[in-house]
Every structure is written in C-alpha cells, then in structure tokens.
N, C-alpha and C positions, 0 to 999 in steps of 0.2 A: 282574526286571521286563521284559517284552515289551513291545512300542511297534510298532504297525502298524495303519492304518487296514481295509484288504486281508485281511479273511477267510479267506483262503485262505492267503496267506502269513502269517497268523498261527497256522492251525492246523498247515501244515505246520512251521512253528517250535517249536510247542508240545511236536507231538508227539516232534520231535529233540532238545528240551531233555529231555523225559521217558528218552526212550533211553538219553539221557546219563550219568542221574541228577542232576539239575537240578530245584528246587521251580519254580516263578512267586511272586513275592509283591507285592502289593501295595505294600505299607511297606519299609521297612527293607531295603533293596533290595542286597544287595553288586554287582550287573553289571545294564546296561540291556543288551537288546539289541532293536536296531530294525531294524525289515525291509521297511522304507521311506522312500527317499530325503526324501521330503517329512515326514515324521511324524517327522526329527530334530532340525527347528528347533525350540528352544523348549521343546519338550516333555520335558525330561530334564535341561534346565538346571539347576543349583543343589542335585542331588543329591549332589555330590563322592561319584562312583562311576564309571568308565567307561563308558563308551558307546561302545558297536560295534554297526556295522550290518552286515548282511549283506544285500545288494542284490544286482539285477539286474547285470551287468559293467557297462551304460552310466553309471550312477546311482552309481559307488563316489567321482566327482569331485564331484557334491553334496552325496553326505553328508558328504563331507570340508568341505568348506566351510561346509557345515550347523553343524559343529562337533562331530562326534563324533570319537571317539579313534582308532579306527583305520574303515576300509571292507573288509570282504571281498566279492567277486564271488559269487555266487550259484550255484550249480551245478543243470544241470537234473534229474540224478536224483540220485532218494532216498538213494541208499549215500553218493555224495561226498558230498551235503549235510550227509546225519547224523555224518559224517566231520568237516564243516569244524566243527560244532557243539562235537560236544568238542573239537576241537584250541583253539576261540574259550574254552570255558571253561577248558580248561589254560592257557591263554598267560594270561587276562586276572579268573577270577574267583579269591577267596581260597583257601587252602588249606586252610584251617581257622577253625573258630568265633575270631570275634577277632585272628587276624592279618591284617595290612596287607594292602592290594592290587596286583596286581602288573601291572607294565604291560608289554603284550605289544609286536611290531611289526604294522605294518599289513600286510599281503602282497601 
C-alpha cells in the first residue's frame, strides 16, 4: 500500500515499486510505504504491517514520531531512489506468500 498526498512523489514511488517487482494493493496490505512526513499520522494505523517512509532527509524526524517503523531519506535521483526501494522491500516486506514479516533497521 502507498500513502502520500504529493502526486508526484506518489508516482515517482509507484513507478520504483514497479521496477522492484512490487504489486500496490489496496487491502491486504503485507508493507505501507509512505512518501510523506505528514500523510503517516494515522493513516496506516491498525494495519499490523510496517510502515516505512521514505521522505525528504529533513522530514525522516517526523515520520519517526509520526509512528512509522523505520524513515529512510529520499534521494534526489532516480537510480539511488530506485535503489533504496528495493533495498526498503528486501529489509522489510515478506518473502513469501504467508510468511511472517520481517523487520528491517531504520538507516
């Protein structure tokens, strides 16, 4: 599931989960990942699934507080981004249909 108000950083999101090999899904969600500071309160609550944001570098202290799992910094080009994307689905989403989830570090 993606969580981001910002257009922009939703599709450039979208399209690095694609890269990845990553679905979006509405329901049934194994990983949140949010791609803004403000759009982690609340909104991802009560899922028992992690939530990781991936923000701007200044904004990785309120998502943290916000209450997601980990914050990663944002990278401005496209290669590290797509980079940090999978490294965020390695660390943190399941490895298979039905197994548990695993819990990454924050970096």
């Amino acid at each position: 599931m993606l969580i981001g108000k910002n257009r922009a950083e939703a599709t450039l999101a979208t399209a690095a989960l694609y890269c990845a090999g990553a679905r979006i899904v509405a329901s049934n969600a194994d990983l949140v990942l949010i791609v803004e500071a403000k759009a982690a309160r609340g909104r991802a609550q009560g899922l028992n699934v992690p939530l990781v944001a991936i923000v701007p570098p200044g904004e990785k202290r309120k998502a943290l507080a916000a209450g997601v799992d980990a914050a990663y910094a944002r990278p401005a080009k496209w290669k590290e981004y797509s980079r940090l994307v999978e490294r965020v689905l390695a660390e943190w989403a399941p490895t298979r249909r039905g197994s548990g989830l695993r819990r990454g570090r924050t970096s």
